[in-house]
N, C-alpha and C positions, 0 to 999 in steps of 0.2 A: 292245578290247577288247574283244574283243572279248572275251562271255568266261566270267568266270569269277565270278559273284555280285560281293560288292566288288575281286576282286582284279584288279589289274595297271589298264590304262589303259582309260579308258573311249572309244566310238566311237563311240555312235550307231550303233545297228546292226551301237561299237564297241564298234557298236556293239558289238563286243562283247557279249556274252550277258548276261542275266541267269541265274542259275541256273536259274529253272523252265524257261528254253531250253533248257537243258543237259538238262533231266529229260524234258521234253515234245517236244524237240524233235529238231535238228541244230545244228550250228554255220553250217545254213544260216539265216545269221541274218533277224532281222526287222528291215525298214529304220526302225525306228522314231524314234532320235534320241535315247532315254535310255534305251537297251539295254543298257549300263552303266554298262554304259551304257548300254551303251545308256548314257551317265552321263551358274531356279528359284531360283529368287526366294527361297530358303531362309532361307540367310543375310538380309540386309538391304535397301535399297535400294543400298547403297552403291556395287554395281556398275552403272556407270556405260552410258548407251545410247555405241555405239561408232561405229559405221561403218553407215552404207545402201549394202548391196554392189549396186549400180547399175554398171550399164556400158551399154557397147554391148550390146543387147541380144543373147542367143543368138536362131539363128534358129526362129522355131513352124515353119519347112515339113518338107514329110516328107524334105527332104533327110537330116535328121541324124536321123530315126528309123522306126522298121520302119511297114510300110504300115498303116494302119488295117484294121482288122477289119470283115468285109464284115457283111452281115444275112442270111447264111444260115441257115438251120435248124440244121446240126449248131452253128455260133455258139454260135447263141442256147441249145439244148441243152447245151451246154460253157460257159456263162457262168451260166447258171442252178445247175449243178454246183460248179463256182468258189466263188459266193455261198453254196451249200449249207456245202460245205468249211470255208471260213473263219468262217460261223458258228461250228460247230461249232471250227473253233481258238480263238475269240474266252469260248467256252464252260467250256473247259479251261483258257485260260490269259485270264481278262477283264482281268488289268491290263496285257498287250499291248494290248488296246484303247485304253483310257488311252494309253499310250506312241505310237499311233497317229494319235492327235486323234480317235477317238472314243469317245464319252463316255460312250453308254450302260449301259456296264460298267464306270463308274467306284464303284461297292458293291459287287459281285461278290468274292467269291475261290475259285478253284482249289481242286478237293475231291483231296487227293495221299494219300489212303486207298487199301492196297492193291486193294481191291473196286474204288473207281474210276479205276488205274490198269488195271488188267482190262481195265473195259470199254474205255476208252479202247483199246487193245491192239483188242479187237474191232471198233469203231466205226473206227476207222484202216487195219485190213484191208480191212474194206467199202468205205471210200472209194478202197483203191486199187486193189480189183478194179472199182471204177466208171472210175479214174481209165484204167485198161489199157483198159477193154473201146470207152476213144474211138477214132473210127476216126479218126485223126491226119489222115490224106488230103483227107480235108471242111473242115480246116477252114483259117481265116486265118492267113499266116502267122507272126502274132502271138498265138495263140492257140496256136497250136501251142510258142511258145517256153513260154510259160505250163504248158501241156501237163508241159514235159519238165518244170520248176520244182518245178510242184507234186506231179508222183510221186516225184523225187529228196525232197524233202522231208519227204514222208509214208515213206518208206524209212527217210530219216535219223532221226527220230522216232522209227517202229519201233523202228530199232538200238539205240535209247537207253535208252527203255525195256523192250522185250521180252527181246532179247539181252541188254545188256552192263546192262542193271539199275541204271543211273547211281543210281537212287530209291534205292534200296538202299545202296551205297555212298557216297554224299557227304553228309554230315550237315550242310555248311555250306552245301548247296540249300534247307536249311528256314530258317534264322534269315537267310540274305541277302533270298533272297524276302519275308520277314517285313519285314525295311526298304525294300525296291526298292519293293513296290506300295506303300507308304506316299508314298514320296519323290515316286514317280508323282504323286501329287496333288497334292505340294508344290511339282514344280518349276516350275511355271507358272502363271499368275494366267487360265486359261480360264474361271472361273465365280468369282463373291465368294467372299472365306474362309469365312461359315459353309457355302457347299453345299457345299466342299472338304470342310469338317472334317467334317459329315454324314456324307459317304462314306469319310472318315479312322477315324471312328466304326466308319463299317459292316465295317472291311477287318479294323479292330483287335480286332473282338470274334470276328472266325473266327480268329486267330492262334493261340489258345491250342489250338485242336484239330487245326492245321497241326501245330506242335510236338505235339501225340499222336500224329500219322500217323507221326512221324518217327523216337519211340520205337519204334511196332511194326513200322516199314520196315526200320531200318539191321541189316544183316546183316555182321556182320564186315568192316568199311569199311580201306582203307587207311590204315597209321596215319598217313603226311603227309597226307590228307585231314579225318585228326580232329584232327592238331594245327593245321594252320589254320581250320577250323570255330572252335574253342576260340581261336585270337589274334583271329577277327575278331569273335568272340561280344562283346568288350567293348566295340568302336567300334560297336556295332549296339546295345547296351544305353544306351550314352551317349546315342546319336542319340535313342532314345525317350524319355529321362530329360531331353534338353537343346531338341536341334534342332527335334523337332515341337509342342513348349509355346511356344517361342519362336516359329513360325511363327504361332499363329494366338491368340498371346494378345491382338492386336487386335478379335477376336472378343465383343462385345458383350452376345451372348446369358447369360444365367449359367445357364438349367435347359441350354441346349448343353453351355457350358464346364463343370460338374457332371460330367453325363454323360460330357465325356471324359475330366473327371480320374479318374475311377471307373475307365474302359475301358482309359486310358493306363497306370494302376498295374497292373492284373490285365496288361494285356502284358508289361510292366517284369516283375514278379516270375514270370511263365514261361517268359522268355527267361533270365532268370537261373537258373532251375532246369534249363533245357534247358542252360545254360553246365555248370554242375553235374554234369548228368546224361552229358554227354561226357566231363569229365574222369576222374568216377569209376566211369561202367559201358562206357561206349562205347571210351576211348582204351587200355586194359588190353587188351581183345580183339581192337586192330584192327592187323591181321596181316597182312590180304591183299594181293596186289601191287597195285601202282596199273598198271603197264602194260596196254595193252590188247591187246598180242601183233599178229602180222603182219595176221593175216585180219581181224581186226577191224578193226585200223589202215586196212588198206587199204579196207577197206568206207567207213569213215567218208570217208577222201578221195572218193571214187567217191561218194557219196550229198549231201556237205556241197558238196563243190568241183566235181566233175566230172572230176576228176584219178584217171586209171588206168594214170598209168606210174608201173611194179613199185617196189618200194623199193629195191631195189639201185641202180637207175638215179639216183634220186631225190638218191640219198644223192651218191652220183657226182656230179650237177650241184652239192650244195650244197658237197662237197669244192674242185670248182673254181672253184665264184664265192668261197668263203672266201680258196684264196690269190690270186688276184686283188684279192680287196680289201684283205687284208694286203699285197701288194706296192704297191696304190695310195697305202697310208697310208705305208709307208717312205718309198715318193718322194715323195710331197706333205708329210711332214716335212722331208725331208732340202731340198726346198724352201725351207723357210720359216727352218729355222734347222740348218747341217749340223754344229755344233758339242755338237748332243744327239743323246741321243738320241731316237726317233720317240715312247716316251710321256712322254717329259719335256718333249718340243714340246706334247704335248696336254696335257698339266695346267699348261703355263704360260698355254696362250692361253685354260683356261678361269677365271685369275686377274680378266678384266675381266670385271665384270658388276655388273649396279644393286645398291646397298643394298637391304635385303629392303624398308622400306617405301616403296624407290620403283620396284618389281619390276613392281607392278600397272600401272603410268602408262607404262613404257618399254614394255612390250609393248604397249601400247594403241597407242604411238608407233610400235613396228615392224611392226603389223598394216595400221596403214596407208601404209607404206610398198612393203609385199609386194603390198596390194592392188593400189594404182598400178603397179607393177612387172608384174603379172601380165597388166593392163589395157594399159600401152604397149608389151608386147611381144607381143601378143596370145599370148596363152599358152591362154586362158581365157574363155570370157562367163560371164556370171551369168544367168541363163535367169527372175532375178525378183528385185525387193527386198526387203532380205533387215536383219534387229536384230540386231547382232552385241555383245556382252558381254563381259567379261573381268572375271573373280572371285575370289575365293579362293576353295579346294578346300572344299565340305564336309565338316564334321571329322571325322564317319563314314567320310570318304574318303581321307582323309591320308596312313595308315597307309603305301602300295602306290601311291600316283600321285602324279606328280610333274607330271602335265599332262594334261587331256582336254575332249574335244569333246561339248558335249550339245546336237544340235540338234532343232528342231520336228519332230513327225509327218510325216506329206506329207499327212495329213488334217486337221492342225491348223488350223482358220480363226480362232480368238478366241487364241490367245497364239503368237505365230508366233517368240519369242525364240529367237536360239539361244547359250550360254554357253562361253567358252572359260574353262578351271578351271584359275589356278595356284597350286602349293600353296606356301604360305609358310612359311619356320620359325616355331619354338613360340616362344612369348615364353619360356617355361620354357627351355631349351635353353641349354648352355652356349655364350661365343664359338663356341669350335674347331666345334661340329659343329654351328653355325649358317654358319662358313664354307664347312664342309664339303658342307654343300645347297645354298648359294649357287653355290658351283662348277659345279651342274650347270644352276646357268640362266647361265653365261657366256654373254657375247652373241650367239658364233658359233654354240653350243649351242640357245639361248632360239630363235634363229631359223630354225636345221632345224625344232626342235620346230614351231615357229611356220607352218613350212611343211608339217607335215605333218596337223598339226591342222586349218588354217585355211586359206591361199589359197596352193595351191589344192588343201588335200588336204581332208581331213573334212568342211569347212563348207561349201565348196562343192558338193561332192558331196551332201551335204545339201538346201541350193538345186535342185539338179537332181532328185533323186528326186523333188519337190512336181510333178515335169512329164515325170513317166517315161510309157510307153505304157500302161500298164494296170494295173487294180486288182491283178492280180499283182504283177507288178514294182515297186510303191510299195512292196507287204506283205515280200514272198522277195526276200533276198539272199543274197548268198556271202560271208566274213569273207574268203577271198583276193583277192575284186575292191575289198572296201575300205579294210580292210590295206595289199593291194598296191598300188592307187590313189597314196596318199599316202604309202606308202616310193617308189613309184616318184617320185614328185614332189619327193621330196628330191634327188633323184641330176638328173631332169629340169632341176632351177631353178640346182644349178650347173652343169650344161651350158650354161645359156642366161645365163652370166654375172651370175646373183645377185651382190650387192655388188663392184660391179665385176670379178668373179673372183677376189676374195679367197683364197688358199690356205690359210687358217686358217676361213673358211666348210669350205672342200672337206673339210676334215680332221676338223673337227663331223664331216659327216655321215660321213664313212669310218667315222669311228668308233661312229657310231649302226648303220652297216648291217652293221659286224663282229656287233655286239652281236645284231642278229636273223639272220644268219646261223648265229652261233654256238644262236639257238634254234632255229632248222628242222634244224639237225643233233643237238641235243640232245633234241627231241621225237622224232625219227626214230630215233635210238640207245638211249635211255630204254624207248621203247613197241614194240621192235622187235628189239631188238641184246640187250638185257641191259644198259645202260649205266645204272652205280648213281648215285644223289644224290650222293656222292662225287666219281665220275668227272665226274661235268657239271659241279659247282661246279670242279676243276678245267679243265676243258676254257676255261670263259668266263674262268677268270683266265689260261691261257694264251696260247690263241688268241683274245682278245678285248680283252685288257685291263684285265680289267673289276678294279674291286678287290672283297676278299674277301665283303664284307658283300652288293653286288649282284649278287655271282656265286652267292650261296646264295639271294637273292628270286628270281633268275631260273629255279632249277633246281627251286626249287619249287614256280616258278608251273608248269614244263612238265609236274611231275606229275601238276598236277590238270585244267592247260590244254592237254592231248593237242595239238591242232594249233593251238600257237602259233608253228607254221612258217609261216604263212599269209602274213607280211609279204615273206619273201622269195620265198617261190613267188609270191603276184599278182606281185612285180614282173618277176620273169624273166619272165613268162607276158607281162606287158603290153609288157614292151621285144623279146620276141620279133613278139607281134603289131602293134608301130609298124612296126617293119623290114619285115615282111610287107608292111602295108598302104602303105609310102610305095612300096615296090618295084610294086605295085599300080594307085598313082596315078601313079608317074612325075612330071613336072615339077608338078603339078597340085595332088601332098602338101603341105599345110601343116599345123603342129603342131596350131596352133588348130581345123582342123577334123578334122582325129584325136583331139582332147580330147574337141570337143563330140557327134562322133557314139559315142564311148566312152561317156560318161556320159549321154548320148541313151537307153541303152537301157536304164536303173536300174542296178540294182548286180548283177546275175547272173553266174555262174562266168566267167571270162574265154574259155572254151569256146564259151560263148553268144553271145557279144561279135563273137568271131571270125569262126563261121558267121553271122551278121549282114552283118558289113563284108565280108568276104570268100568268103562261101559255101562254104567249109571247114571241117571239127572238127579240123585238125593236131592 
């Protein structure tokens, strides 16, 4: 998630966005790790240390990654720029810092006052007439991939803010951001709890003038936009009230602890008035469309992704892999049991799954399973050792995730954990709709997810970023190569005979990749077509499956989460570019080293990727 403040899953880079990405940025996300994830030691100890992801090691030569950068002038001139840049990102948005592993912007916060979105607007032009005026020719050609990166970037940015005025319209950019850079400090033990809570201090006392920015920003915001601002305003008020007193009431100092109960209530009581202040000035007037219409739509792929084929086409390839994967799932039903029907096969095999309080221990159990599997079939290296965790969701995050990935910085050197989040039911919660979420961690289910999270999706790709080529490509990713990464690795691990070829595995995932299929045609029809909130919740209960309740979270995550097509475009992009590249290599292809020089080159548009391996932008 990549994504969208607290909503939908988080990725590490899913990470997923945090909202001030969304503001300041593109959805070319930042490979940070708790990007929503980016999604910490929050909670308790309780989550247990898991797995040391060891293997045979990936290999350090430049076989599986672009050449090293000479010591030229223009270089060093374009590295010096680089540096310049990402100050200045790190300036604008310091608790991407944080989220990064470093540190020194862990006090800092984001001034989103019209005046200094301006200038920001200004100071972003400047960098990109610096960024044009490189002569590309001079320089490495790894510097040159950086190059493209970071002017798509600064585009995407632009668009966000200049143009399409995200600042303006999403009211739920100000109160998510208000908990993300807090959690930033919470999620990992990088410094003792009082210099966290210091800088927890310092983040919480610019909050209340964040929320003022946000009074005189919002200009007639879409009204799904302000009614989830307003659902998530409560998990974001609780977290203040509950999660961050609980984190650092270990904290011995009392003129500190003072100090923050002082700072912690004054937040508390203007995030409530901000809760307030949407329902009864903001949510009355908010009218305007949430679509972002063609040009814009297409811009944002072209600046986030790299992707600039047209939308009719788009839509065309997402029509065709949909009935493909509907006919996959009839027949891998009709397999397993041809006396039902195909979703009466999937809600019976999602009847086995752990008791909720032995949910945590079974997935711990089939992580390492997946591991070894990944390992003996060479699928996969792990390019470094690596703390792997399994938690329950923080309660802030309950609400919209049923499972996410938050792993380390790639600059992280003092907390190098990385957590796998799964949410458990409420103890409040009646049987029936404590069964009812159970359901969705059945075991053939728990373990797509599991692959897509963890090995070899999310967390490993995590791993690899710490040893990508350059301070670029640790910082700039794409939500389509990460996304698509790990959809694609679900589809990959039943090819390669996951649990023995189980056809109730196969049929999980069928059914997960309807479900994002059904959103890249729903973002693309929604922000493009005229396709109403209506028409997509039915769409996903048609053509998907889905039942009524998650065919309305979905339709409104696509409202706000413009291109949360991104799962199914990486994967088609990366399964078209395996084929390319093994036709390439001829007898010579093996998976494992189409893995490692994939994720050899960070996480960039799969465009990048391409011309890398193959010397082509098909």
């Amino acid at each position: 998630m990549r994504k969208s403040g607290l909503l939908g899953k988080f990725s590490g880079g899913a990470l997923g966005l945090r909202f001030l990405s969304l503001a300041l940025s593109a959805n070319f996300v930042i490979c940070s790790g708790f990007g929503i994830a980016a999604n910490a030691d929050v909670m308790s100890s309780s989550g247990q240390e898991l797995l040391a992801a060891k293997s045979n090691s990936a290999p350090s030569t430049a076989s599986i990654r672009i050449a090293a950068q000479d010591n030229s002038v223009a270089d060093a001139n374009f590295l010096r720029l680089v540096d310049k840049y990402f100050a200045y990102v790190f300036s604008i948005d310091p608790a991407l810092g944080t989220q990064l592993g470093i540190h020194e912007y862990d006090t800092a916060v984001p001034d989103l006052s019209a005046s200094a979105i301006s200038d920001s607007v200004k100071r972003l032009k400047s960098f990109l007439n610096d960024f044009e005026t490189v002569k590309s020719k001079e320089l490495s050609p790894q510097s040159n991939i950086d190059l493209k990166l970071i002017t798509s970037n600064i585009k995407g940015r632009l668009l966000m803010l200049d143009e399409l005025k995200e600042w303006q319209r999403n009211p739920d950019m100000y109160s998510s951001l208000s908990s993300s850079m807090i959690y930033d400090l919470m999620a990992r033990n990088f410094a003792p709890l009082s210099e966290r809570l210091k800088s927890v201090i310092a983040r919480e006392k610019a909050i209340p003038a964040l929320l003022a920015a946000a009074k005189i920003n919002l200009k007639n915001p879409p009204k799904i936009y302000t009614e989830i601002a307003i659902d998530q305003a409560g998990g974001i008020i609780d977290f203040f009230k509950t999660d961050v007193p609980n984190t650092f009431k270990s904290v011995t100092d009392k003129q500190l602890q003072d100090e923050f109960a002082q700072v912690n209530g004054q937040c508390i009581a203007k995030l409530e008035e901000y809760q307030k202040f949407l329902k009864d000035e903001v949510l009355p007037k908010s009218s305007s469309s949430f679509a972002y219409g063609p040009e814009i739509y297409a811009k944002k792929l072209q600046y986030d992704e790299m992707v600039d084929t047209p939308i009719d086409q788009l839509i065309t390839d997402g029509d065709k892999e949909l009935k493909r994967l509907q006919s996959e799932f009839d027949k891998t039903a009709k397999e397993i049991d041809p006396s039902k029907s195909p979703i009466e096969v999937f809600r019976s095999i999602a009847l086995e799954h752990a008791a909720p309080d032995k949910l945590l221990d079974s997935t711990r159990a089939m992580l390492s399973d997946l591991r070894e599997f990944c390992l003996k079939n060479k699928i996969i290296s792990m390019p470094w050792e690596g703390d792997l965790r399994v938690e329950e969701t923080p309660p802030f995050m309950r609400a919209l995730t049923f499972a996410a990935m938050s792993w380390s910085g790639p600059f992280e050197e003092k907390s190098k954990e990385s957590f796998y989040y799964v949410t458990l039911p409420e103890k409040s919660w009646a049987p029936e709709k404590v069964e009812q979420h159970m359901r969705s961690f059945g075991r053939f289910s728990l373990m797509d997810t599991s692959v897509h999270e963890v090995f070899p999706g999310h967390y490993v790709q995590g791993l690899w970023l710490r040893v990508a080529p350059s301070k670029t490509t640790k910082i700039i990713g794409s939500n389509s190569n990460i996304e698509g990464w790990a959809h694609y690795g679900e589809q990959m691990m039943v090819e390669q005979g996951l649990e023995n070829g189980d056809k109730r595995l196969k049929l999980a995932m069928l059914h997960k990749a309807l479900r994002r299929c059904c959103r890249y045609l729903v973002a693309l029809k929604m922000h493009t077509k005229g396709m109403t909130l209506d028409e997509a919740i039915s769409f996903f209960v048609n053509e998907a499956h889905e039942e009524r309740a998650n065919a309305e979270r979905e339709s409104r995550r696509g409202a706000i989460d413009a291109t949360y097509l991104v799962y199914t475009l990486g994967k088609l992009q990366i399964m078209s570019l395996r084929e390319d590249y093994k036709k390439a290599k001829g007898d010579k292809f093996t998976l494992l080293d189409f893995h490692n020089a994939f994720l050899g080159t960070g996480a960039p548009p799969v465009k990048i990727i391409r011309e890398v391996l193959l010397g082509d932008s098909k």
